[in-house]
N, CA, C and O of each residue as an XYZ file, in Angstrom:
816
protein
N      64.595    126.714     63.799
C      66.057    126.696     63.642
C      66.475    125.422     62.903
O      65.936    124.333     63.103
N      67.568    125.652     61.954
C      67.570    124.472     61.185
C      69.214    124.386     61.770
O      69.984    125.303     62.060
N      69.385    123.037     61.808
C      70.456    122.321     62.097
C      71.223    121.383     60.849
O      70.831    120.226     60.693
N      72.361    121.946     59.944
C      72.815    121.630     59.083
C      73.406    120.438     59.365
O      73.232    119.578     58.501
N      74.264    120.026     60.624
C      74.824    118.527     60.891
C      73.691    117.158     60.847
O      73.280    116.851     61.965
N      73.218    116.421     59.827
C      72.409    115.290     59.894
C      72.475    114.692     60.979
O      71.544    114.155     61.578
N      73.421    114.747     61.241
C      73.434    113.714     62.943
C      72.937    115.152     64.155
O      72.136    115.229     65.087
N      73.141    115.353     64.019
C      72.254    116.645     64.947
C      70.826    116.401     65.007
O      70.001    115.952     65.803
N      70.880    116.919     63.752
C      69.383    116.992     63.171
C      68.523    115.808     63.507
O      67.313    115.930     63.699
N      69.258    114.477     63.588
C      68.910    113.476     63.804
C      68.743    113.338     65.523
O      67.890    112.615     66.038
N      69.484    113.967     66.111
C      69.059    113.956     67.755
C      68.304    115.353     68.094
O      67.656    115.244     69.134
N      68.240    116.274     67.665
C      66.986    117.293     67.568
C      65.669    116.361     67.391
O      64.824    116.533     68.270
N      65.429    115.615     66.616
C      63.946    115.449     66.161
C      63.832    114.425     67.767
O      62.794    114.434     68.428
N      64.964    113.675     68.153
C      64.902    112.715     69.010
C      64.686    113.188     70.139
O      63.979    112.501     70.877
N      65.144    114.348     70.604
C      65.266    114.972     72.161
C      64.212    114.933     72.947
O      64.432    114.810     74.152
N      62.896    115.022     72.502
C      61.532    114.652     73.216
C      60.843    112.901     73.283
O      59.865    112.222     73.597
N      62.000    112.880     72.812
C      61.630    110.979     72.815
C      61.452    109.930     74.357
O      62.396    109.449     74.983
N      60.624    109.846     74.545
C      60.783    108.673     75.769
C      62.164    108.296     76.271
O      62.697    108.384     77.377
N      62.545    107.870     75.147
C      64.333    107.038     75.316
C      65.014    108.032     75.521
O      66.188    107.718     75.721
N      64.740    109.612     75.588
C      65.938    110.923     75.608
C      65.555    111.280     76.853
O      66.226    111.082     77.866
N      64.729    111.686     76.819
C      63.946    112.405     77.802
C      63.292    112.219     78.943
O      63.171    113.154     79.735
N      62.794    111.036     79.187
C      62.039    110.383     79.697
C      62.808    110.481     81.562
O      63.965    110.091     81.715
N      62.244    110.859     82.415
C      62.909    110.682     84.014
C      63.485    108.890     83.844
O      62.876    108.030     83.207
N      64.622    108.713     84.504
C      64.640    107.335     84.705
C      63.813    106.831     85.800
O      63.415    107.423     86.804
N      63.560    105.183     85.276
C      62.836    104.710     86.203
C      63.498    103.241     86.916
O      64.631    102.761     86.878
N      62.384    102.852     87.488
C      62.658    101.607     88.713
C      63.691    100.543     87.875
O      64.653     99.887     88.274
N      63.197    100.642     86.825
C      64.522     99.608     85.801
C      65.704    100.108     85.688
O      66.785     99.523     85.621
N      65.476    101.161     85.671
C      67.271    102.284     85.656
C      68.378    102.124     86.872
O      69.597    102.216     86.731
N      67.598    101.840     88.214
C      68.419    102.082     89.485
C      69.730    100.791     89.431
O      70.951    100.948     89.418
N      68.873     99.451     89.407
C      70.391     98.913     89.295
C      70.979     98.915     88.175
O      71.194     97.703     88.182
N      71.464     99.285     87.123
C      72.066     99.650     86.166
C      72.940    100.718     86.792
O      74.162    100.623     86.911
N      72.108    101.869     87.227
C      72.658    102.796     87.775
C      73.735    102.658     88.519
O      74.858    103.121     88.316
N      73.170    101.681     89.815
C      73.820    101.601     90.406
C      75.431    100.537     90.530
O      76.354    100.511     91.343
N      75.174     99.912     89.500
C      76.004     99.147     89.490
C      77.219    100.332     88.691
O      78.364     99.887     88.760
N      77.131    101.515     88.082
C      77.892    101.999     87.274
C      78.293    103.087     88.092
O      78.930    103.959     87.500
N      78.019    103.312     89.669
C      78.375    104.322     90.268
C      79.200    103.443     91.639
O      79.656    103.980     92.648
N      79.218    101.833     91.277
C      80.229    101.385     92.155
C      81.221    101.281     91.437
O      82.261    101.053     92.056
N      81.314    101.375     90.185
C      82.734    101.401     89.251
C      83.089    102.320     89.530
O      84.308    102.264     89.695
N      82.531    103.639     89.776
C      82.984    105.276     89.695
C      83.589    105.747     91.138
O      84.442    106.617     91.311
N      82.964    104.989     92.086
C      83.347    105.638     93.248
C      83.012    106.512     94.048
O      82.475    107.161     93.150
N      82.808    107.237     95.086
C      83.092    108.127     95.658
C      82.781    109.292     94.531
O      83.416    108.895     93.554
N      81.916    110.929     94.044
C      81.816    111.450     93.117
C      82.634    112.818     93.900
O      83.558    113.535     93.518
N      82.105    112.799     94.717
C      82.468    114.220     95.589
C      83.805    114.741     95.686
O      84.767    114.266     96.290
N      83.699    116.050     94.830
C      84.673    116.901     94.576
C      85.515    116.672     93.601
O      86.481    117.399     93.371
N      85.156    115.425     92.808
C      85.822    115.712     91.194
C      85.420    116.506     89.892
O      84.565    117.346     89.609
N      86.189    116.009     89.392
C      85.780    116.739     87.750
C      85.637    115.610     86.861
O      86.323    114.591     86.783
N      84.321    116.082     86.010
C      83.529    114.359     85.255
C      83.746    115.453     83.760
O      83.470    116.652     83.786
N      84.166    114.891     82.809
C      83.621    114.534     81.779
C      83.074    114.099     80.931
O      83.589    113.096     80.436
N      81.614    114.673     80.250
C      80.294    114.030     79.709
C      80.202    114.060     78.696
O      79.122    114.642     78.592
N      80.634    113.802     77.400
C      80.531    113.854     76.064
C      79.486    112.866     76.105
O      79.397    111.776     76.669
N      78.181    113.988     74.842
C      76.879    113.250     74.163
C      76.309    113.526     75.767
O      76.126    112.467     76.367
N      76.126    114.249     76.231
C      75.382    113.959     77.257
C      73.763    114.329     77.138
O      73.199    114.467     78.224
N      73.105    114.472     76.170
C      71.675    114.594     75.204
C      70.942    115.266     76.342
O      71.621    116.180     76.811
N      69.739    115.103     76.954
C      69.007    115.807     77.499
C      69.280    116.127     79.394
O      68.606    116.658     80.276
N      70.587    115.489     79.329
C      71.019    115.382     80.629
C      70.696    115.334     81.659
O      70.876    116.063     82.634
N      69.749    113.690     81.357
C      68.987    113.216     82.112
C      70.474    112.448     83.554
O      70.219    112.496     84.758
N      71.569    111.968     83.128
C      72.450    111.736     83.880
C      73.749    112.819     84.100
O      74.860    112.520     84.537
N      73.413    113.786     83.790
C      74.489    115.023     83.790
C      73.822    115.974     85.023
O      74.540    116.786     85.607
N      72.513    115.826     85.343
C      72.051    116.124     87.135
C      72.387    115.142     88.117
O      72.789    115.401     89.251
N      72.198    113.955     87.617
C      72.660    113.129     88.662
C      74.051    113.018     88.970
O      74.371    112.726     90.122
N      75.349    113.310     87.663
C      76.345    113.487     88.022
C      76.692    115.045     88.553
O      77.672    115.045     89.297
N      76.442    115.605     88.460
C      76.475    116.905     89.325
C      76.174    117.290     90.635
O      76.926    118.004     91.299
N      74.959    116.786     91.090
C      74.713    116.386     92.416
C      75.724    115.351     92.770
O      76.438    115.999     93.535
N      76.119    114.448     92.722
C      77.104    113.830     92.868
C      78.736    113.996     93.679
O      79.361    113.639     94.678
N      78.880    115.023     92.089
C      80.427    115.644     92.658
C      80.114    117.148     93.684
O      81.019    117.965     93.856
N      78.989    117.300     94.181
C      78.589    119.083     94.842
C      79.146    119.744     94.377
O      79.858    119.484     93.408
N      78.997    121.043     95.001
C      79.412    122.243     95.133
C      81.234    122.353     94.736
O      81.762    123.220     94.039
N      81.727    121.508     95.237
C      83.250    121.141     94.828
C      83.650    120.361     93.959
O      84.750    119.883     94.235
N      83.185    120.000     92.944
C      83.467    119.142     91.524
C      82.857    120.094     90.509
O      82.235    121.130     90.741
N      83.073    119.695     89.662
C      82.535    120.455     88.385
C      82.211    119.049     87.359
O      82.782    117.967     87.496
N      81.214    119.342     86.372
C      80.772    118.305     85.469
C      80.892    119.283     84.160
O      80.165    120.249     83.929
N      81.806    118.884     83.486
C      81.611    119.371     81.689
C      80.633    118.510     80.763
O      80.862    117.302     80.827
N      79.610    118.880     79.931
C      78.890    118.039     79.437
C      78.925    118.899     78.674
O      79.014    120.099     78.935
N      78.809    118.027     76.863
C      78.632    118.721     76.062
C      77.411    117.737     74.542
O      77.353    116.520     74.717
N      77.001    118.013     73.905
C      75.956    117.447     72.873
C      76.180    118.003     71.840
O      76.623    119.113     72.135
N      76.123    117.853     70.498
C      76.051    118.716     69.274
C      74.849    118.766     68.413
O      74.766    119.191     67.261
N      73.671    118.114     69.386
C      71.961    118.901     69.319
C      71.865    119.853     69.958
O      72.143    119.703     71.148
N      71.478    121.122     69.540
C      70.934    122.398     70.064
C      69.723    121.744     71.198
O      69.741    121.892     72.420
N      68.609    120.926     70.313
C      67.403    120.623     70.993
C      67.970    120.054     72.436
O      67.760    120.664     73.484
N      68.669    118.888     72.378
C      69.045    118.165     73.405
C      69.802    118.873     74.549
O      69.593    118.733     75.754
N      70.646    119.593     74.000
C      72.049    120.851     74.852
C      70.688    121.641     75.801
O      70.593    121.440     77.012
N      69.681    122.556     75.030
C      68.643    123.155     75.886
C      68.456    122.808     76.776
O      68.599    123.507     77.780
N      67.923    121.184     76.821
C      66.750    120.397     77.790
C      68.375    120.394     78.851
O      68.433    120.977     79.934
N      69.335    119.763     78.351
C      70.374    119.766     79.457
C      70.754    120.753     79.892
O      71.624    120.507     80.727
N      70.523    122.112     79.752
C      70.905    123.211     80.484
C      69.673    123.676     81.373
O      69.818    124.508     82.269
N      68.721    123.216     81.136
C      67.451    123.388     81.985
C      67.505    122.484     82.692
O      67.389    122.771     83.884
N      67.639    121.457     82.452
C      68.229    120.523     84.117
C      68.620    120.596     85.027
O      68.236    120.164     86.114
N      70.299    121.729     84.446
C      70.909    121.571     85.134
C      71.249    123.324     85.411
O      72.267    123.988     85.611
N      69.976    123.568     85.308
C      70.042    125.354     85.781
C      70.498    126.180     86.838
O      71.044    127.279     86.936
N      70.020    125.123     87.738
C      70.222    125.251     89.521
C      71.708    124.948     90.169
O      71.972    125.209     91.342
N      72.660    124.350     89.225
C      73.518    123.418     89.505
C      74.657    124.312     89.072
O      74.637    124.092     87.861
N      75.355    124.928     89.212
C      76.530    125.795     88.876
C      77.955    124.811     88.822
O      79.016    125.030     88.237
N      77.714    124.137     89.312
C      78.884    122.844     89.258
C      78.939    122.345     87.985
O      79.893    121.618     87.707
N      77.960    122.629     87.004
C      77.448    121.907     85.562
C      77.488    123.014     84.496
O      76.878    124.080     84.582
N      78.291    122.629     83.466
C      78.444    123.371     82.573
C      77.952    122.959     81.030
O      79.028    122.706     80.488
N      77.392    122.850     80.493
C      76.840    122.091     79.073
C      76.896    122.893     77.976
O      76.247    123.937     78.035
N      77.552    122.643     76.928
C      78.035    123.316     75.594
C      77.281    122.599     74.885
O      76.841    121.460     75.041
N      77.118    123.682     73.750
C      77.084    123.024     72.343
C      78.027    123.119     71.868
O      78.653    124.179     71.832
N      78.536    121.688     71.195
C      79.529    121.148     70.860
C      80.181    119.592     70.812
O      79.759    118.592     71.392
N      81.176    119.706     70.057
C      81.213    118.069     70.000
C      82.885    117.998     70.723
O      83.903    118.688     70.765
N      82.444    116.871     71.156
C      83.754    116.663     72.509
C      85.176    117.159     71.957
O      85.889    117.766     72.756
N      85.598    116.968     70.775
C      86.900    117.617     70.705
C      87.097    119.285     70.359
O      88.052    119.959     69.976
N      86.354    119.438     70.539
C      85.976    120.783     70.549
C      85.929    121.681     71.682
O      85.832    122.889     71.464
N      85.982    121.279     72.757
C      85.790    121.730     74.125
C      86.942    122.128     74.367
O      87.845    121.403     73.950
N      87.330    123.406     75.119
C      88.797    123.306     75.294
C      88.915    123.323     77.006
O      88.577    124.005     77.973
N      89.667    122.024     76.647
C      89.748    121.319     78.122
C      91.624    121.232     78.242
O      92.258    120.846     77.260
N      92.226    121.570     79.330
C      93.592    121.692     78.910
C      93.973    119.554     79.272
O      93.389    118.725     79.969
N      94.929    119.497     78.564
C      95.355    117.822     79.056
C      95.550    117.936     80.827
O      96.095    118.685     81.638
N      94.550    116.413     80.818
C      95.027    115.833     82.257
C      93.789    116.630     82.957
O      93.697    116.027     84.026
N      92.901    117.524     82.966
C      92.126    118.009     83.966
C      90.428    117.329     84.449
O      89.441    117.568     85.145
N      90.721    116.836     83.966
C      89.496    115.314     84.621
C      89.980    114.233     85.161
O      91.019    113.660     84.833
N      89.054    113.867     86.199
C      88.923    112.656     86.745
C      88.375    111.238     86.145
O      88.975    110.170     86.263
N      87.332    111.394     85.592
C      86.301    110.896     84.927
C      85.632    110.758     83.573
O      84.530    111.303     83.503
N      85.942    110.321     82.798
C      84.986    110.693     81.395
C      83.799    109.304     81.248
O      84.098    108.128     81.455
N      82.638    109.732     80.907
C      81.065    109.126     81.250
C      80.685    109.183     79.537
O      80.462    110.309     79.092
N      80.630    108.350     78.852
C      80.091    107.750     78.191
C      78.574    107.226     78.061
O      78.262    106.037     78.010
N      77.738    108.247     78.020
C      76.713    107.178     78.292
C      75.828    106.847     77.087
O      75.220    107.806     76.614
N      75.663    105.735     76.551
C      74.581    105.946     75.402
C      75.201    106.629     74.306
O      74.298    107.164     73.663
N      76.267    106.851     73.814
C      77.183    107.680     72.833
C      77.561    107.345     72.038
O      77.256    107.732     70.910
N      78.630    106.229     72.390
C      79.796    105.808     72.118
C      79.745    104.883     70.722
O      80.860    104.630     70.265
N      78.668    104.377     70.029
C      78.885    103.897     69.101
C      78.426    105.475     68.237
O      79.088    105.478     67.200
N      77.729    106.504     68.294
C      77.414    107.676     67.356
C      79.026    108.442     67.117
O      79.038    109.258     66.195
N      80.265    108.256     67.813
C      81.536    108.962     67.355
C      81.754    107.975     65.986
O      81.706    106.746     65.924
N      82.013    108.981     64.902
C      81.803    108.394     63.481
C      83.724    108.163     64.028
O      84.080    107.198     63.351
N      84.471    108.444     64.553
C      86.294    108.370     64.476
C      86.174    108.099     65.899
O      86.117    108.999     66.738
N      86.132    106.746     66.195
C      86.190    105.952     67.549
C      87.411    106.445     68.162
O      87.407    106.983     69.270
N      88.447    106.273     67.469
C      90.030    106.207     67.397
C      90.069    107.499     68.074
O      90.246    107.537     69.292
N      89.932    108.464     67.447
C      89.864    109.796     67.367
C      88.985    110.551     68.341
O      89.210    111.648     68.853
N      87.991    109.793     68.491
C      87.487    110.131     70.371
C      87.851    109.887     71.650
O      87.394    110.615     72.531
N      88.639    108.938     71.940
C      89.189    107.880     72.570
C      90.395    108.746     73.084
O      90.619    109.255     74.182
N      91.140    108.732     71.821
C      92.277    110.002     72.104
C      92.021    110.896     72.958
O      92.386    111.016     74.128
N      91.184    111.702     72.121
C      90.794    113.002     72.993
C      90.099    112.632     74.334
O      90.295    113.428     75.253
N      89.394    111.652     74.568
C      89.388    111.766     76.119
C      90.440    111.089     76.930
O      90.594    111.306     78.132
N      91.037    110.397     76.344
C      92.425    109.981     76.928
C      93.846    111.330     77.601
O      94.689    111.435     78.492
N      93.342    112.019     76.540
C      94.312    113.667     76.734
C      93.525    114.712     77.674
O      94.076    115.795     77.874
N      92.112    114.426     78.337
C      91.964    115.168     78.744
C      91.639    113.979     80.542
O      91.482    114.518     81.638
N      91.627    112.945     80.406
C      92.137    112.540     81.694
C      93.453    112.363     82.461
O      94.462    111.725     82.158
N      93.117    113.229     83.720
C      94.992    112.995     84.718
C      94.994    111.283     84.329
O      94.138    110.524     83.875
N      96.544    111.104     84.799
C      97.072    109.779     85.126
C      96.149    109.320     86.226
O      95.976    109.791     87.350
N      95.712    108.496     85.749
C      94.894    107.274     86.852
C      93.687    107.720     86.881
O      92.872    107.331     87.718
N      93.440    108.537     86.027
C      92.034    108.851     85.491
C      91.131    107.173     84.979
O      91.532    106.040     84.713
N      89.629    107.913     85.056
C      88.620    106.314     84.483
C      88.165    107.134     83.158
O      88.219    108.335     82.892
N      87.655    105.916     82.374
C      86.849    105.962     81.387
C      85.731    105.121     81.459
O      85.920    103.971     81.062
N      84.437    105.454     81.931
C      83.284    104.606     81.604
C      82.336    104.376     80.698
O      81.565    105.329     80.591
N      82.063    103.315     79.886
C      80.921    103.409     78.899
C      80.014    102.601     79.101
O      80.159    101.383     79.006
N      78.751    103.293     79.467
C      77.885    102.608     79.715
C      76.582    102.133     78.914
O      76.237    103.236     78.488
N      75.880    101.476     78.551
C      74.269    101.778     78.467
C      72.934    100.711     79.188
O      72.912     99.685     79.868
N      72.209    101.374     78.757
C      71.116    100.495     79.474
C      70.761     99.039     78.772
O      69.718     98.504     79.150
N      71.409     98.494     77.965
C      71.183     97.820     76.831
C      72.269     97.207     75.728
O      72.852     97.740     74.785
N      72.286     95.810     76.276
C      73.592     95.151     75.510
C      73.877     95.274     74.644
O      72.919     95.278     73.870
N      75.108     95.454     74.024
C      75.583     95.197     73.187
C      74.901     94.825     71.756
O      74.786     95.757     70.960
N      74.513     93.744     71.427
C      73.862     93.230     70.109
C      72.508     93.415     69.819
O      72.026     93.036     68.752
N      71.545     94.239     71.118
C      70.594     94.714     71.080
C      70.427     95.992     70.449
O      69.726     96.185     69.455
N      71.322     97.147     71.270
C      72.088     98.577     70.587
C      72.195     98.688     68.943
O      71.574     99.387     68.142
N      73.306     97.648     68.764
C      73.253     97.562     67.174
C      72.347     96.747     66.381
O      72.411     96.653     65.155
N      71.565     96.207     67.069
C      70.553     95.748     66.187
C      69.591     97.058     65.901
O      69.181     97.261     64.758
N      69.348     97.682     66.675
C      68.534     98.753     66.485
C      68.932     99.680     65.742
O      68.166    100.191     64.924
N      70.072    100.033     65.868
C      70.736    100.871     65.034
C      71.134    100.789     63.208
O      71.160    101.550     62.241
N      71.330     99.726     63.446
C      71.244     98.904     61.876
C      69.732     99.115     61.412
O      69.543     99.845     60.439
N      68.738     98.572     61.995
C      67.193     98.869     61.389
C      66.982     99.971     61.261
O      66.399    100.391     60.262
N      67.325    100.621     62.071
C      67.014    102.448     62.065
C      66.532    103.203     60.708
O      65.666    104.073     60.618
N      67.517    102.498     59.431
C      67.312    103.066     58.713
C      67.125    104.730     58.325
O      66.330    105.244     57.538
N      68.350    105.472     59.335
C      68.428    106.652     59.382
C      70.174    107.224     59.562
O      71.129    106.472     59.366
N      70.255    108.131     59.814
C      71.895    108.640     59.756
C      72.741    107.437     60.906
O      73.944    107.178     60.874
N      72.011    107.014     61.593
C      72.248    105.894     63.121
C      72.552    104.553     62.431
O      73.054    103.633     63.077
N      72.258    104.433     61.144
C      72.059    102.973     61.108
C      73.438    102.421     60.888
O      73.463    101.191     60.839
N      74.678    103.075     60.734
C      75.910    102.100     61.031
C      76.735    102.908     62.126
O      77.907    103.284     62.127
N      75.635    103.053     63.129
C      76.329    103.309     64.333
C      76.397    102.310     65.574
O      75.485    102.028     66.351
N      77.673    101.858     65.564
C      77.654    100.009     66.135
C      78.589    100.015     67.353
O      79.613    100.698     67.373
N      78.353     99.537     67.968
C      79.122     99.583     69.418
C      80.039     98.654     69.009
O      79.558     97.732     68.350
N      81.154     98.627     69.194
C      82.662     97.824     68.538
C      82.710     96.389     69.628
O      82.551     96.325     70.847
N      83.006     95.290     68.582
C      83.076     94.013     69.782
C      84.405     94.264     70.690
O      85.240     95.112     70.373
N      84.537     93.347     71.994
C      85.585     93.862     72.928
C      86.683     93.620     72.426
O      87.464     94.518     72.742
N      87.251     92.706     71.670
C      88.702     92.658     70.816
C      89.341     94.029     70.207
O      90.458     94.540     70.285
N      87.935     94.444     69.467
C      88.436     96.161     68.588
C      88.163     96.990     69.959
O      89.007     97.859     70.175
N      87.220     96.879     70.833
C      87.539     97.843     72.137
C      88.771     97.865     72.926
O      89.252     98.833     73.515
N      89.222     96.656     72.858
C      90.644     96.757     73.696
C      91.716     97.674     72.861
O      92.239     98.688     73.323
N      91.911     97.243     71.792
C      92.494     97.641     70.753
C      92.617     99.110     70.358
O      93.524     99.701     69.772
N      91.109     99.659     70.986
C      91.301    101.235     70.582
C      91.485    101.751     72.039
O      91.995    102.867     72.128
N      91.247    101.300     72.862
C      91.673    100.971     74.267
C      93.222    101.476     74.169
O      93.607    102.634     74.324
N      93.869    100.545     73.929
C      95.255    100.462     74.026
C      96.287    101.755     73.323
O      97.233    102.367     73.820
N      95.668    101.843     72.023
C      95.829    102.282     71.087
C      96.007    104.145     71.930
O      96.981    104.861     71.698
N      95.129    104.459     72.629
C      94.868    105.925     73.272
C      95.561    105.348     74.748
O      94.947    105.888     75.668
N      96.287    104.728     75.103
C      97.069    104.565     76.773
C      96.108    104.159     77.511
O      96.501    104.039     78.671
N      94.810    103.836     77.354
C      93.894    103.705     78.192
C      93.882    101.663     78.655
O      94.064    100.774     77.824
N      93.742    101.552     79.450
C      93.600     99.855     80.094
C      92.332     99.453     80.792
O      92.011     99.904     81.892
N      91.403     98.311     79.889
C      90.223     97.873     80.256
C      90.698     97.140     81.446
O      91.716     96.450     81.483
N      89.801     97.367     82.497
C      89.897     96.537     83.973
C      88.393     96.309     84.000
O      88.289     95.405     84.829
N      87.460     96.533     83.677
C      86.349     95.778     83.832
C      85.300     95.582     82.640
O      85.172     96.519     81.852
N      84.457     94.292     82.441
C      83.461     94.496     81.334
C      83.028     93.849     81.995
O      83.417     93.188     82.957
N      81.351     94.134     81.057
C      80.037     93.404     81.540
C      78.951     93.878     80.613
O      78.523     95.023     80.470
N      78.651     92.944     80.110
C      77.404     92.953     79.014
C      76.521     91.924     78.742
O      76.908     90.921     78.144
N      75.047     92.095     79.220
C      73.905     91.176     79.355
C      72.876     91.956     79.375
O      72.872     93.139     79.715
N      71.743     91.149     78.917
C      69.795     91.585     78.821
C      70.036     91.868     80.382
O      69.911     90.650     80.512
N      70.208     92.211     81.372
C      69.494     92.392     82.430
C      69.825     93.834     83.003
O      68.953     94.644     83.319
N      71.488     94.106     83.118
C      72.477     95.023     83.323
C      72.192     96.346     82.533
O      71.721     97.459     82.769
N      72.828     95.508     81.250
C      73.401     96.351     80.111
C      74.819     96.295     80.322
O      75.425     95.631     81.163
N      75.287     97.100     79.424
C      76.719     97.327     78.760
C      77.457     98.225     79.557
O      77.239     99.436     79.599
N      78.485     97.524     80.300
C      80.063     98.734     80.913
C      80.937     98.169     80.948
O      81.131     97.026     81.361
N      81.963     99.300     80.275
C      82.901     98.784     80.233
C      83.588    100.277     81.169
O      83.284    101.467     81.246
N      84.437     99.561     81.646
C      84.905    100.083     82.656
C      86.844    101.049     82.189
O      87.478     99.998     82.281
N      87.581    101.757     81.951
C      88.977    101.494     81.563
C      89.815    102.917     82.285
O      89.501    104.091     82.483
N      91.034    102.072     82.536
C      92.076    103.414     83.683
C      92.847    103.908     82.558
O      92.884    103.281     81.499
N      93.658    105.341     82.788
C      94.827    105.757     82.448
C      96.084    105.317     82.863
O      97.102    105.848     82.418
């Protein structure tokens, strides 16, 4: 199957990659965990997952919210969307599209949550993503963006890449507030270091 979107195509070839695919491990938990005391309590909301690739964290957020939450996750790799629907086979609370987040038809205001993980510098219209998950969180809704991996590390890699990725750059926090603001959304927490990684935390 050929995949005409380069950036697709570019997370198709990736989806069996260690870094996609891979179970998390003993290095993952506090990261983890530090990004599920920002979140709260999961049980019985509704999460929104844009880029959620092999949805290696789109089971863990599903188990999460049970039987009474629902998780929307969506990817615009076929390869990657698969592996996340085989994850999350068992899980009826979990729904995973192919598709790219503004594309989903989600009515305004019906999430709790939107999860960022590992994404957020690949939206080529920051502005324009931001929005749209801004319109699809209620009032007093969160926005989290997370990764395993700071800031200037992310885009260093991404710059070398030397592939469709390579000016895909995680924005310094001045232009994050800014597009922040810009979509109604308000940063209340950051944190970015070699040990953590990158979250930024922001309310409706």
């Amino acid at each position: 199957m050929t995949t005409a979107n380069p950036r697709a195509a570019f997370f198709d070839a990736e989806a069996a990659a260690p870094w996609a695919a891979a179970p998390y491990g003993a290095e993952h938990a506090p990261k983890l965990e530090r990004f599920f005391a920002r979140t709260g309590p999961l049980a019985g909301r509704t999460l929104l997952e844009p880029g959620c690739g092999t949805g290696r964290l789109t089971e863990i957020l599903a188990r999460a919210v049970g039987e009474e939450g629902a998780v929307h996750a969506c990817d615009i790799s076929p390869r990657m969307c698969a592996a996340a629907m085989e994850r999350v086979a068992d899980l009826p609370q979990a729904t995973v599209s192919l598709a790219a987040m503004e594309r989903l038809p989600l009515a305004p205001g019906c999430v709790d949550l939107v999860v960022c993980h590992q994404v957020f510098p690949h939206y080529e219209d920051k502005a324009a993503a931001l929005a749209c998950m801004a319109r699809a969180l209620r009032p007093g809704g969160a926005l989290l963006v997370m990764h395993f991996r700071e800031r200037a590390a992310i885009n260093d890699v991404h710059r070398k890449a030397g592939t469709v990725v390579e000016h895909d750059m995680l924005p310094d926090l001045e232009t994050m507030d800014a597009l922040l603001t810009g979509t109604g959304l308000r940063r209340i927490y950051f944190a970015d270091d070699d040990t953590l990684g990158y979250l930024l935390h922001a309310v409706k």
